[in-house]
Structures are given as structure tokens and as C-alpha cells.
N, C-alpha and C positions, 0 to 999 in steps of 0.2 A: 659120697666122699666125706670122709668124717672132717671136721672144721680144726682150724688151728684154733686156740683161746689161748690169752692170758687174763690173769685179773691181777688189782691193785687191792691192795688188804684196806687202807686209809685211803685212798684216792678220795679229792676234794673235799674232804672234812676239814679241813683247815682256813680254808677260804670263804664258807658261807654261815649262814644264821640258820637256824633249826626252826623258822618261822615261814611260811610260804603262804600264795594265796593263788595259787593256779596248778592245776596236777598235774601240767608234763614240766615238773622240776625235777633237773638233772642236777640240778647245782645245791640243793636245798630242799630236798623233798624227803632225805634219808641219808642225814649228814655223814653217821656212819657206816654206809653197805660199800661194799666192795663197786669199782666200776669192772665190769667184766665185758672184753674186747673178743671178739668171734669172726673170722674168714672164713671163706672159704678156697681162695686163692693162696692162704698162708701170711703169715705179721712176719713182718720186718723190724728188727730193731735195732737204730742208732745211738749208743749208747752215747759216744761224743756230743752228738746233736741233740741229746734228751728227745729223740722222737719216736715216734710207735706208728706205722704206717701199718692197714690190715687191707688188702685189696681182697675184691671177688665177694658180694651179699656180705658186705662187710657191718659188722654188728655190733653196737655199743650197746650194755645194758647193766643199768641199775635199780633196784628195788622195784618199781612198777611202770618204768621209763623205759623205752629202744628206740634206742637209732639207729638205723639202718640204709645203707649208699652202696653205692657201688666202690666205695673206697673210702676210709677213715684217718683221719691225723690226729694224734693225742703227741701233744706237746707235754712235758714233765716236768718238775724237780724233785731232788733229792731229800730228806731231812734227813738232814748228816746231823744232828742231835739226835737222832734215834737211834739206835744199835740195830735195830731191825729193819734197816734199810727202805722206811716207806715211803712210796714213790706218790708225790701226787701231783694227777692231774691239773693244769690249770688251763687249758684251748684245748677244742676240739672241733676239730675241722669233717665235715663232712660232706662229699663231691659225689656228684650223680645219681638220679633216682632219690633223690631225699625223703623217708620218712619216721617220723618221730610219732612214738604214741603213747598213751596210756592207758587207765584204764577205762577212760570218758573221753578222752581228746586225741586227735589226730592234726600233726601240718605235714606239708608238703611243698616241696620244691627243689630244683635240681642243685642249691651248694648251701647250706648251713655251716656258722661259724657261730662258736659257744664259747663266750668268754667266761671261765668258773669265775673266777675272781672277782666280778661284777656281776656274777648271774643273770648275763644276760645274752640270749641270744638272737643273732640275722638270719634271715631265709630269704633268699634269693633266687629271680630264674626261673621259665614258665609258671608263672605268676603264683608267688607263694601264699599258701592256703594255711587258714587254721580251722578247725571243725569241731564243734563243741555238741552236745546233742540239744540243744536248742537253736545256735547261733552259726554262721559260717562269713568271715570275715578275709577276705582276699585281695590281693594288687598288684599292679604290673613291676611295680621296682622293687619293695621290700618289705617284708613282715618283720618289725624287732617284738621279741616276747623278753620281758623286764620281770622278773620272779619277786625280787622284795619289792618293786612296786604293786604290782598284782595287774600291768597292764599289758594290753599288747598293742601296736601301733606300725598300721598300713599305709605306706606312702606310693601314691602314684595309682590313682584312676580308681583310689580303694572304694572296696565295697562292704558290706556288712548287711546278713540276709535272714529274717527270723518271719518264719510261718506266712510267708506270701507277702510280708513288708520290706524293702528293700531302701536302705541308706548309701546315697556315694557320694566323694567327694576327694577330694587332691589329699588329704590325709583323715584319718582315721583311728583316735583313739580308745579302745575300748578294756574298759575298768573292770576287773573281777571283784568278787567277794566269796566267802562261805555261805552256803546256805543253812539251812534248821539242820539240812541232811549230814553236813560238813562236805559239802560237794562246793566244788569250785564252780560260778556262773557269772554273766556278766550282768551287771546292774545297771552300765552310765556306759556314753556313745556318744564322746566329742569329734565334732564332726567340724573340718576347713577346709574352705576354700573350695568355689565351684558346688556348691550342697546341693543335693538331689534327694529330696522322699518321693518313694513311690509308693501307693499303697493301690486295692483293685479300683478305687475309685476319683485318686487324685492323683496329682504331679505336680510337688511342690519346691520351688529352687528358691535357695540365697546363699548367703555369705559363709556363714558361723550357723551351728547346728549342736545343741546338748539334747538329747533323748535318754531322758528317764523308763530303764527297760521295766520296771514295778506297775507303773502308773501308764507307760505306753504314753506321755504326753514329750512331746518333742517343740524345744524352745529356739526357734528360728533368729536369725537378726542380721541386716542388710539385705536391699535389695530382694526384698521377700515376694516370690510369685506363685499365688494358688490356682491351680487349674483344674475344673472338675467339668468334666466333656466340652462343650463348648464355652463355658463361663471360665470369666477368668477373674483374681483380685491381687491387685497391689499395693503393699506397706510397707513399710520400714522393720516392723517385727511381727512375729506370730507363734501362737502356742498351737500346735496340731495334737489330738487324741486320737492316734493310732489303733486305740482298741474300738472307740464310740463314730470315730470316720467324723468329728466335732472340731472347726476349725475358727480360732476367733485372731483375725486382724488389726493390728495396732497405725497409727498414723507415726509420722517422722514427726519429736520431740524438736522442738526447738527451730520449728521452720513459719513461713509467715501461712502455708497451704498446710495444715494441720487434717485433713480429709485423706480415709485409704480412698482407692478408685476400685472401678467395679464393674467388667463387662459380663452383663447377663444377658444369654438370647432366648429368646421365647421359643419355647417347644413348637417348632414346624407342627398344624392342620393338616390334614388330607384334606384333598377337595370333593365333596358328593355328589 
């Protein structure tokens, strides 16, 4: 079945900065390319409403960006200074089957909502994923991706998972950069509330959690608990080396018991 399309000649150029720091930018990654809308069920358009509905593998794409649902809403206006009547984009709503990609990152989840105007978008609903070819950062309530920030930020049971190490915690935000390559990666993993590191050989929980992704050292603080088999240590803060499995414990500042504590058991004898 051949697809319905419409495109937007200007569509949200107006609204964003030519600056970005993560590659599935819809809002900012190709201030001037056309937004080009694809059904296959057929586009609907409310001209009074300013809305553009595309039901059936319905397809948003720009420059090296799609988004694709089971149904689309592109909210508009008009520039009535223009003679050329260009319509731009400022929401896009996308419902069912949510997936956004490029040409290094993929998220997913069942309703996406993109506000252009803010560049920045929600993912919502069987627990929204983002996937980088290093990193995979996911949660039960919502993924926001913030484009001129360069972050993206998991709320609700989030996780964050890189080569057998694994971060969780009630929220989750994690900081892009460019690389040498001019590739977008994550560098820094602020990490609240409920923290959990896991790595093959520890399981460390507290409060508050920054992990340096360069250095692989991850800086702990409140109620800080290290457990490696049956040992366990308690402090106040702690810097973990994620790459070296090197873990050094600090005492609570300003208390009259200034000592971490420390259960070590002794490796069980066989008997002969």
C-alpha cells in the first residue's frame, strides 16, 4: 500500500538553536530540513485546529531522526509574514509502539510528547528506554531527553547499564558530550535517591550518586553500604573504581564516632 506524506518546507526552524549535543535531535539537529510526516492508514488534516493526525506505522522524519507509532499528532502555526505559507511545527505527539532513532541511538515507549519550542522531549509507558551503543538507560514512569541541555533524565525505578555495570536509583540523570569522533556519549551519571551500584563483584547502595563515565570512579554520599560476598562496610561517603573493582570508604564528617564499620568473615576451612 503506497503511504500518504506530507512535508513542511520550514518546519521548526524557528523555534531552536543550530547547536545540539545528542543525535536524536528532532528539534535542533537540522534547523533547516523539512519535517516529513508518512501513514500508512492516511493524514488527516485540521486546518481550523492547526493539527496534522497520520494514523497506521505512522512516520515522522527529519534529516537523520524518525519517529514512528502507531499514530502521530503534529500540532502547527502558520507564518503569516511569509507569502509562502510555511507551516511550523511546534508539538508532536506520538501514541503507540513509540520508536525514535538515529543513526547511533534508539528510545522507545508506548506515547512520546515533543515539545519543539523547548526541545525537549517525554517518553512514556512500558518503561521508556533510551539506547546508545555504549549505554542503555531506562524507567518505569518517564524518560525526558532535553536537546540544548545535552541530558536525558529517568524517573521512577531508573536504570542505567554499561558493559556488565549497572546504576539505579528513583532518578537518573545522565549528561552527553561530543566525542574526538563528534559522536554524541555520555560522560557523567547523576544518580537520587535509593542508589544502587552493581558491579560482578560488589553491591553498593546510598543516597546521592555522580559517576564519572572517563574515569569509571563513582562518588557515593549518604548512608553509604558496600557489600562484596559476604563482607560488608558502612560510611557516610565513598568513591567506587568501576573499572579497577577499587573501593575507598570515608567516616561521617562532623559526628563524635568518626570510624567507617566493617564486617569481614573469614573464608570458611574444609575439614580433613
Amino acid at each position: 500500500m503506497m503511504k500518504s506524506v506530507v512535508a513542511f518546507a520550514l518546519a521548526l526552524g524557528l523555534f531552536t538553536s543550530t547547536s545540539s549535543a545528542q543525535d536524536i535531535n528532532l528539534a535542533s539537529g537540522s534547523p533547516n530540513a523539512p519535517l516529513e510526516i508518512y501513514a500508512d492508514n492516511g493524514i488527516e488534516w485540521q486546518q481550523n485546529q492547526k493539527l496534522i493526525i497520520a494514523q497506521g506505522n505512522a512516520i515522522a522524519k527529519r534529516a537523520n531522526v524518525t519517529v514512528n507509532a502507531d499514530e502521530l499528532r503534529a500540532y502547527y502555526t502558520e507564518d503569516e509574514q511569509n507569502q509562502a505559507g510555511n507551516t511550523n511545527i511546534h508539538r508532536l505527539e506520538a501514541i503507540g509502539g513509540v520508536n525514535i532513532t538515529s543513526d547511533t541511538e534508539k528510545a522507545t515507549g508506548d506515547r512520546a510528547v515533543y515539545d519543539l519550542k523547548r526541545a525537549i522531549m517525554v517518553i512514556s509507558g512500558n518503561r521508556p528506554t533510551l539506547r546508545t551503543p555504549q549505554d542503555t538507560i531506562s524507567a518505569d514512569s518517564t524518560l525526558e531527553y532535553w536537546e540544548e541541555k545535552g541530558q536525558a533524565v529517568a524517573r521512577g525505578n531508573a536504570t542505567a547499564v554499561r558493559e556488565g555495570r549497572k546504576i539505579q536509583a528513583d532518578v537518573i540523570a545522565a549528561l552527553f558530550h561530543k566525542n574526538k569522533q563528534g559522536k554524541s556519549e555520555i560522560h557523567r551519571v547523576n544518580a537520587f535517591g535509593n542508589v544502587v551500584i552493581i558491579t560482578k563483584t560488589e553491591h553498593v547502595t546510598a543516597d546521592k550518586g555522580v559517576y564519572n563515565v572517563n574515569s569509571g570512579v563513582a562518588t557515593l554520599t549518604g548512608a553509604v553500604k558496600i557489600k562484596r560476598g559476604g563482607n560488608l562496610l558502612n560510611g557516610c561517603s565513598a568513591t567506587v573504581n568501576l573499572k579497577t573493582n577499587i573501593s575507598r570508604l570515608k567516616a561521617c564528617a562532623g559526628t563524635n564516632d568518626n570510624r567507617v564499620r566493617g564486617l569481614v568473615l573469614p573464608t570458611a576451612k574444609s575439614v580433613q
